[in-house]
C-alpha positions as CSV (number, residue, x, y, z in Angstrom):
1,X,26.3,-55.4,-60.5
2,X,27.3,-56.0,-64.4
3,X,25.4,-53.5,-66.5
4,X,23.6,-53.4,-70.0
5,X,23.6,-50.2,-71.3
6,X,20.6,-49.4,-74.0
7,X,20.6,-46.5,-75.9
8,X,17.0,-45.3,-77.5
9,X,17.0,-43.5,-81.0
10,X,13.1,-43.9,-81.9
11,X,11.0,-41.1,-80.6
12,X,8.0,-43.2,-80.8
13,X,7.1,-45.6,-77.9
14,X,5.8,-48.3,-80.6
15,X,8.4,-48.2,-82.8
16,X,9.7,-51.3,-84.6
17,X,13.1,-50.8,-83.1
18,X,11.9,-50.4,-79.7
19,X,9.5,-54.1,-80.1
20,X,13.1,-55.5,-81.3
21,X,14.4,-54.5,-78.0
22,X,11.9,-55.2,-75.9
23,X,12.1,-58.7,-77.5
24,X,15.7,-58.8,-76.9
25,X,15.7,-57.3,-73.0
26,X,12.9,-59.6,-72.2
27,X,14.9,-62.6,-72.9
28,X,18.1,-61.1,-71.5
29,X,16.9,-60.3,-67.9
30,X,15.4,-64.0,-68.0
31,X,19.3,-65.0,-69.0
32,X,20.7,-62.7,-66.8
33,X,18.8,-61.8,-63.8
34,X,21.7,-60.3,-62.0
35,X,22.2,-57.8,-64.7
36,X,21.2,-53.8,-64.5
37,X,19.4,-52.2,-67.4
38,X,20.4,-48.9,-67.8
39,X,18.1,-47.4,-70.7
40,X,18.8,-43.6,-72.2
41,X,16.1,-42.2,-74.2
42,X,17.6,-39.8,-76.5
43,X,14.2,-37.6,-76.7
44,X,14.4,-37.5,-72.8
45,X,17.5,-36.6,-72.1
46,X,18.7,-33.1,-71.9
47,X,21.5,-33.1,-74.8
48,X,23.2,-29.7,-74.6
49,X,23.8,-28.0,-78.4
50,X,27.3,-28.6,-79.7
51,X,28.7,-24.8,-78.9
52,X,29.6,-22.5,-76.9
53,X,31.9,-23.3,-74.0
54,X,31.9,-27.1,-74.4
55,X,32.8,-26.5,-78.0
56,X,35.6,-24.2,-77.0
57,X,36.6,-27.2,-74.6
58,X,36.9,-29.6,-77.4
59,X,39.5,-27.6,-79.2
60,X,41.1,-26.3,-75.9
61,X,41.9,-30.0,-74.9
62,X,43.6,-30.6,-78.4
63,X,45.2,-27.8,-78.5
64,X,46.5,-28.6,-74.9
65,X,45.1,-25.7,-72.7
66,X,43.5,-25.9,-69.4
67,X,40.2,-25.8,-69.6
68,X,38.4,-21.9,-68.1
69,X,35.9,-22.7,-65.2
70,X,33.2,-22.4,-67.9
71,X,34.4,-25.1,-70.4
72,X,35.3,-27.4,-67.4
73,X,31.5,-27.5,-66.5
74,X,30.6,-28.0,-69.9
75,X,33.3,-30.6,-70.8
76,X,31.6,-32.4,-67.9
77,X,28.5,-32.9,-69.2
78,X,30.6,-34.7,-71.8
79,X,32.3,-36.8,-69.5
80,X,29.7,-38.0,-67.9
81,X,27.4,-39.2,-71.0
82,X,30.5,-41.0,-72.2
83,X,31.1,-42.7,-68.3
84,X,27.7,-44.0,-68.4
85,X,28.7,-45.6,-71.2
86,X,31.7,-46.7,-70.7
87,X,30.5,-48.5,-67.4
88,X,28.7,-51.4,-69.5
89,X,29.1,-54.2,-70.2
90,X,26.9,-55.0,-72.9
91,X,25.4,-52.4,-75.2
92,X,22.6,-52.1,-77.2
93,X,21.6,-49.1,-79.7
94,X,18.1,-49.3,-81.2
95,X,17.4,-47.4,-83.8
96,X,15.0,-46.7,-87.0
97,X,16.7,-45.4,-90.5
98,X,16.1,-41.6,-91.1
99,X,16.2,-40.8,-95.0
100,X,19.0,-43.6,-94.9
101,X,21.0,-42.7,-91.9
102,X,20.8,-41.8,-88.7
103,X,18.4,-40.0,-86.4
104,X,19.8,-36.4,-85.2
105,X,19.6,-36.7,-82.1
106,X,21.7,-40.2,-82.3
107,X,24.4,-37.8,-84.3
108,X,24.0,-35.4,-81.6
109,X,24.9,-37.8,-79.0
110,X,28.1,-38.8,-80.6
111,X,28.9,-35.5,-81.0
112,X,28.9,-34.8,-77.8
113,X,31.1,-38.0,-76.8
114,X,33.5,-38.6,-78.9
115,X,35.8,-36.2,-77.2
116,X,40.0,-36.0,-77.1
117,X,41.4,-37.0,-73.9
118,X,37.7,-38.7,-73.5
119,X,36.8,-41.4,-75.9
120,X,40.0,-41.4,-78.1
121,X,43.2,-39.9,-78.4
122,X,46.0,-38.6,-81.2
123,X,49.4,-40.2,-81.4
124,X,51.7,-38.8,-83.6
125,X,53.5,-42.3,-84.5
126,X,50.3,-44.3,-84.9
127,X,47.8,-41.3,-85.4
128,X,44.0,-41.8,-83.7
129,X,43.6,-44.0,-80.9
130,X,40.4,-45.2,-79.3
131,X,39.9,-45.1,-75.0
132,X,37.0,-46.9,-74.3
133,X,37.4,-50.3,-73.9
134,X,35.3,-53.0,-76.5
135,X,32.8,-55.0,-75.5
136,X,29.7,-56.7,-77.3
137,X,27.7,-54.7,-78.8
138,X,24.0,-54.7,-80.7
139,X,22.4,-51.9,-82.8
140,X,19.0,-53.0,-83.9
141,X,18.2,-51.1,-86.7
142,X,14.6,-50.7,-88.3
143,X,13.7,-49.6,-91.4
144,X,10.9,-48.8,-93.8
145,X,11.9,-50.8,-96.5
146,X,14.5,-53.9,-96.7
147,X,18.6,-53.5,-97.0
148,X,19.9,-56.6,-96.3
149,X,18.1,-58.8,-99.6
150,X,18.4,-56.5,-102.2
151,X,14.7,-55.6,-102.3
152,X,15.9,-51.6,-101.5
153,X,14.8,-50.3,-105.4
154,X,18.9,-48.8,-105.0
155,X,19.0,-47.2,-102.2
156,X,21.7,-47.3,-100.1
157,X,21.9,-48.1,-96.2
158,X,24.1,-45.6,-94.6
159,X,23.8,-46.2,-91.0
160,X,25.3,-49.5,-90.7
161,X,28.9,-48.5,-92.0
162,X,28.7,-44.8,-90.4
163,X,27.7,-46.4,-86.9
164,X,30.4,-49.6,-87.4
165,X,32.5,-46.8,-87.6
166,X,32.0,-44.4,-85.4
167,X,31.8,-46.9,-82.9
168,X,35.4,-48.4,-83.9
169,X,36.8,-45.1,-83.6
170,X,36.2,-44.7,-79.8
171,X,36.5,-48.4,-79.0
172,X,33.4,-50.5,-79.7
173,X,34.5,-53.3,-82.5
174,X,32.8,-55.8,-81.4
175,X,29.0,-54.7,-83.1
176,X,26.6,-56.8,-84.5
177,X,23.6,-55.2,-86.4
178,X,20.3,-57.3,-86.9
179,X,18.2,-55.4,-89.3
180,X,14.3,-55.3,-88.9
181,X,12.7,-54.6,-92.4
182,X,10.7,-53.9,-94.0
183,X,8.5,-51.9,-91.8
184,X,6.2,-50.5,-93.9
185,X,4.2,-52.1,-97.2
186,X,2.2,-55.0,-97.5
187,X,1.7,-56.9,-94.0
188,X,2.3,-60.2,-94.5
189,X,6.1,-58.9,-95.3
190,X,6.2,-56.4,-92.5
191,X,4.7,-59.0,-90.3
192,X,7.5,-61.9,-91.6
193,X,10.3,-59.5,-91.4
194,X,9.5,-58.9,-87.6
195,X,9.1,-62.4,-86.8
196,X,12.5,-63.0,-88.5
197,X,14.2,-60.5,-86.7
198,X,12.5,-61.4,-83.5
199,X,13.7,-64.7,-83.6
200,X,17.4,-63.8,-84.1
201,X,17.2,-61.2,-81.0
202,X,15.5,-63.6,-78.7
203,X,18.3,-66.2,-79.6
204,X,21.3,-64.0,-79.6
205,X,20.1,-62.6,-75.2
206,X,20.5,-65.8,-73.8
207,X,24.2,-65.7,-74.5
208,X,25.1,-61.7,-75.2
């Protein structure tokens, strides 16, 4: 069974970036009723800090050591995160903007995937090379105020080039982002920004 893979940043069950995707599922398992959902919630999983022995297993693997019995266990946690991604077909990352990037725990979860030997790799002739394969991806970001027609009073979005690249690194290149803002002031521009973004999600399931 082909499988979406939908990775939840918002800690709140009404957020904007959650409506987007809901918006965007709904019309996709209509499209594709075949299809598995397979939703991580960042603020439900169990992400284990960055130290320790899986941190030991990181530089172990790039300096070229076998792993102790400790890393090994931790390294797995690891590998397993980054095989339930990797198993998709389809992605899609909804997020809000935290103080113009992203949430930790979002960070945290990259951390923890983008491993050597795991998600890319080092070549000394043509330097860093991804492993996981590309496929389409969304990231729906929300956010309080609006980025994307020059109404942001000069402030500066900074998750849409860290996550393009941080998702190029370990494979993902083909990313779209479909911006939900502004979130916050007045409501007939909160409520016109949603419908706009709405509209574009609903559109782009029936053929992601």
């Amino acid at each position: 069974m082909p499988k979406l893979f939908h990775l939840v940043a918002s800690p709140r069950p009404d957020s904007e970036s959650g409506a987007g995707a809901r918006a965007f599922l709904d019309r996709f398992r209509q499209a594709r009723p075949d299809w598995e959902i397979d939703e991580l919630n960042l603020w439900r999983e169990h992400l284990p800090e960055f130290d320790g022995e899986i941190l030991q297993a990181k530089y172990a693997r790039m300096g070229g050591r076998a792993f102790t019995d400790g890393q090994r266990a931790a390294f797995a946690v690891a590998e397993r995160m980054a095989v339930r991604l990797d198993l998709a077909e389809r992605v899609v990352i909804s997020t809000p903007m935290w103080n113009f990037g992203i949430p930790y725990k979002l960070k945290h979860w990259l951390d923890i995937i983008n491993q050597p030997g795991l998600t890319f790799r080092f070549d000394p002739n043509r330097g860093y090379l991804p492993l996981l394969k590309d496929r389409p991806t969304l990231v729906i970001l929300a956010s309080g105020g609006d980025f994307t027609t020059g109404m942001s009073r000069g402030r500066t979005d900074l998750v849409t080039p860290y996550l393009r690249e941080a998702l190029r690194f370990i494979g993902l290149r083909d990313v779209t982002f479909i911006a939900i803002g502004p979130t916050s002031g007045p409501a007939e521009h909160t409520a016109a920004a949603q419908e706009r973004a709405h509209r574009i999600l609903v559109e782009m399931a029936a053929r992601f």
